[in-house]
N, C-alpha and C positions, 0 to 999 in steps of 0.2 A: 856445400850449399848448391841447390840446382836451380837453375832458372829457366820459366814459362816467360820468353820475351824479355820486357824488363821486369817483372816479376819475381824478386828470389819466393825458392820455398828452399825452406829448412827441413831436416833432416825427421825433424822431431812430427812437423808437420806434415810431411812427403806416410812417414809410417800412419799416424791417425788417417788418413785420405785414405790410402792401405784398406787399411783396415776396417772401417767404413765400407769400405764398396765389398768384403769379403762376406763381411756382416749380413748386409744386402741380398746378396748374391745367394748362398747358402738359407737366408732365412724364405727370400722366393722361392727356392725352391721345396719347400719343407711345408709351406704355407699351400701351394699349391697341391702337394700332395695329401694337404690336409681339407682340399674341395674348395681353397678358396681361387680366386683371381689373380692372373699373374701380374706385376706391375702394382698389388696393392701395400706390398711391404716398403718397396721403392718409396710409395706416396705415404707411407706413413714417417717412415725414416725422416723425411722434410722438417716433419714438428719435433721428432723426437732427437735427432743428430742434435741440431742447434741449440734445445734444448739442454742435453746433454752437455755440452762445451759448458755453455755458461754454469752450469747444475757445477760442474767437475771444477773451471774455476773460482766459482765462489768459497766451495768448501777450502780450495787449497790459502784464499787470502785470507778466510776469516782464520782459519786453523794454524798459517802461518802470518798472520798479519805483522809482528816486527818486521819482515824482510821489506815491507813496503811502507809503512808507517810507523818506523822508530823514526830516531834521531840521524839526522844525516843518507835518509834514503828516499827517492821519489814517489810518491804514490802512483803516480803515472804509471809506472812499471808495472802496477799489477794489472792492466789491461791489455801490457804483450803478452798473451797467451802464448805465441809461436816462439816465444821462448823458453817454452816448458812450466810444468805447474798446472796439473788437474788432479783433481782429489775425487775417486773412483765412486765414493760413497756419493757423493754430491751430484754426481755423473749419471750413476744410476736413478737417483730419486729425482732429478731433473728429467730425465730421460726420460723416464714412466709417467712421469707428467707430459712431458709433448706426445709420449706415445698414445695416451688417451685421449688427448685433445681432437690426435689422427684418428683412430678408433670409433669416435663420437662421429665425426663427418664422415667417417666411410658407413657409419653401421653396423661393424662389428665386436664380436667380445675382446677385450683386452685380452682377458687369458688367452685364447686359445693363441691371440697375435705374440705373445709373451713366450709362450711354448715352442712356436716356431722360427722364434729370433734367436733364445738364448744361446747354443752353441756356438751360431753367428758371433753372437756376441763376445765370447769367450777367445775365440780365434782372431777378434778382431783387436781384442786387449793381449795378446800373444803377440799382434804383431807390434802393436802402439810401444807395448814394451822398448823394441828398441829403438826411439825417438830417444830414449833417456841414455842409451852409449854414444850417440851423436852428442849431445849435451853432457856425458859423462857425469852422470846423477846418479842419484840412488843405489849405490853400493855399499856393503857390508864391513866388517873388518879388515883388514890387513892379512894377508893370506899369499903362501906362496906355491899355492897349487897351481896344476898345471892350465888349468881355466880360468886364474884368474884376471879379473880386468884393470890391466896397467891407466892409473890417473895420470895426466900430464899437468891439469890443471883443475885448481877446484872453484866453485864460489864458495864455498864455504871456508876456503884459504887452507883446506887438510893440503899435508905436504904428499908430493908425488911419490908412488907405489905402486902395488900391485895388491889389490884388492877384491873381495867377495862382488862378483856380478849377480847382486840379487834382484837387479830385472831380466837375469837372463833365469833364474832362479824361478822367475814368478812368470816368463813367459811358457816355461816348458810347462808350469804346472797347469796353465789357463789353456795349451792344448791337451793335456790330459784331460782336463774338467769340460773341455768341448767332447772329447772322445766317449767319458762317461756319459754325458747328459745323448750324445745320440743312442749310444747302447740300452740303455736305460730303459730311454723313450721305446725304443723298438721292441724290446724283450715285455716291458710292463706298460705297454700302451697307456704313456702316461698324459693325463689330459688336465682343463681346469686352473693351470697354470702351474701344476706339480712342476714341469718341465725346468723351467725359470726358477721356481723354488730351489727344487736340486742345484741347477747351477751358480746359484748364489750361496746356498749351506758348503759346496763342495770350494769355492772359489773364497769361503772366508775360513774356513778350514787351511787352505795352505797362506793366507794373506796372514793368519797369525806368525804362523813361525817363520815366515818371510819375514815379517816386520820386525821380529824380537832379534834379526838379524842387524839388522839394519842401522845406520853411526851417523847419519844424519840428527840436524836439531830435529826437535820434536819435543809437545806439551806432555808431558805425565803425569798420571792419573795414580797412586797407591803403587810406587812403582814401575807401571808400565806405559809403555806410550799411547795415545790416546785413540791410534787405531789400532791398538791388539784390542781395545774397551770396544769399539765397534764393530771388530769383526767378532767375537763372542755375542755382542749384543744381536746383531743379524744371523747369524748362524742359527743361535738359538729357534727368532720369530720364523727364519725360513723351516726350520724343521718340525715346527710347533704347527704352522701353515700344511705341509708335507701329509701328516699324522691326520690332522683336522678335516683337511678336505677329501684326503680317501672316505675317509670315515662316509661324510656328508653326499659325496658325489665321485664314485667311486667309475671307473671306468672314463675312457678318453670321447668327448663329443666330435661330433660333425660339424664342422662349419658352412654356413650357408649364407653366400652372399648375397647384396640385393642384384639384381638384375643379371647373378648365374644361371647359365643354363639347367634346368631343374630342380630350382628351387627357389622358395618365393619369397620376397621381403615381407615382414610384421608390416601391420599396418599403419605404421610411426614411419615406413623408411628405413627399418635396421633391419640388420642383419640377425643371426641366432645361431647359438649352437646346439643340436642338436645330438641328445644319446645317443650313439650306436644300440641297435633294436630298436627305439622308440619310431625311426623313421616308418617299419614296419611295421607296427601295431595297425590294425582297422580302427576309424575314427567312429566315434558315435553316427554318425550320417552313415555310415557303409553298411553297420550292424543292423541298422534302423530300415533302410531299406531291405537290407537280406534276409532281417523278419516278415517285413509285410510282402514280399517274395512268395516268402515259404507260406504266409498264411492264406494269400491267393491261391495258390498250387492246394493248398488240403481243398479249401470253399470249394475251387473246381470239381474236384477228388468227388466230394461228399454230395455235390449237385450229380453228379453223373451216375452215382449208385441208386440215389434216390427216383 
């Protein structure tokens, strides 16, 4: 445990902080080269981080609720968040709710903001990952490889071993799923919120077989535990999304903020994304005058012959 003054911050907590400001950091940058403003990812982060937390611990008490309201446990407990316990799913969908909350006050499109966070994000759940070997969570069977992670002590009362580290499992994969999602982005200039899509289809893609690992309690479903039913159910909408929106609006937009240099806010106050070409097209006004141009210049023409 490290301490800011008298302050302890815990280990688990030290990694989310991490990771958050990498999030940040990476999505500014990505945003900006997407024509927006720098410092707007930052301000949107505000609604959507906090957001988040709480999004990530509600899903983990409702989903795990004996650990705090059986018999003989405090309820209290489930508001020490900085003792581990966020449920990703919860995390994300709270997330996306503060992020457009921010989106809405700044004036711009969620997607294009969604696109330029997500591998942020990915990196950012890579590092949050190990908050859980601090805390000694979330690991798999009993295994005597050469990686794997020695338990000393459990809550769950599993006896001490050495054990599958499927958060280190799920952190290596969450930087591959950041690696693809910039690849991707660059090769298929991907816009609209494909971006985000991908790295959520790509990121519940390895959270199944991550989970089918995993020897924690957990609710089941026909067999399986209740986030492999999640991560197939999201996977699915993110890929079904993926498909849908090439289709519909295919190609990556420009984003335009309000009060960026060279480009002008809607007259609400927001912001817009704009197609790549579209910026260049001539508006009705341009065509319009460059007729009545061309039909002065003939009258001229036709006066001077006569």
């Amino acid at each position: 445990m490290l301490y800011l003054g008298p302050v302890p911050l815990r280990g688990y907590a030290f990694c989310i902080i991490i990771g958050v400001f990498v999030a940040v950091w990476l999505g500014n940058k990505r945003w900006i080269a997407r024509g927006g403003r720098a410092g707007t990812v930052a301000d949107i982060a505000v609604w959507a981080v906090p957001f988040g937390l709480i999004g990530g611990r509600l899903y983990h008490v409702i989903t795990d609720y004996q650990l705090y309201f059986s018999e003989g446990r405090d309820w209290v407990d489930a508001f020490k968040i900085w003792e581990g316990g966020l449920g990703i799913w919860g995390a994300i969908a709270f997330g996306a709710l503060g992020a457009w909350i921010g989106c809405r006050r700044r004036g711009i499109p969620l997607p294009a903001y969604a696109d330029a966070i997500a591998p942020g994000i990915a990196f950012a759940q890579a590092i949050g990952r190990w908050g859980n070997w601090f805390n000694q969570e979330l690991y798999g069977r009993a295994t005597d490889l050469p990686w794997a992670l020695e338990i000393t002590s459990s809550a769950d009362g599993r006896e001490p071993g050495t054990y599958h580290p499927t958060f280190l499992y799920e952190s290596l994969w969450c930087v591959g799923v950041a690696l693809l999602v910039i690849w991707a982005d660059r090769r298929f200039k991907l816009g609209h919120g494909r971006a985000f899509a991908l790295y959520v289809a790509a990121y519940c893609a390895g959270r199944f077989w991550i989970e089918y690992m995993r020897v924690d309690e957990a609710h089941h479903v026909l067999g399986l535990r209740l986030n492999n039913w999640t991560a197939v159910l999201v996977f699915l909408l993110a890929v079904l999304y993926i498909v849908l929106s090439a289709r519909k609006r295919p190609g990556r937009e420009d984003v335009v903020e309000p009060g960026v240099s060279g480009g002008e806010a809607t007259s609400g106050g927001e912001g817009e994304a704009v197609e790549k070409g579209e910026e260049d097209a001539p508006s009705e006004k341009e065509e319009s005058s460059e007729a009545e141009a061309e039909d002065s210049k003939d009258g001229a023409g036709s006066a001077k012959k006569s």
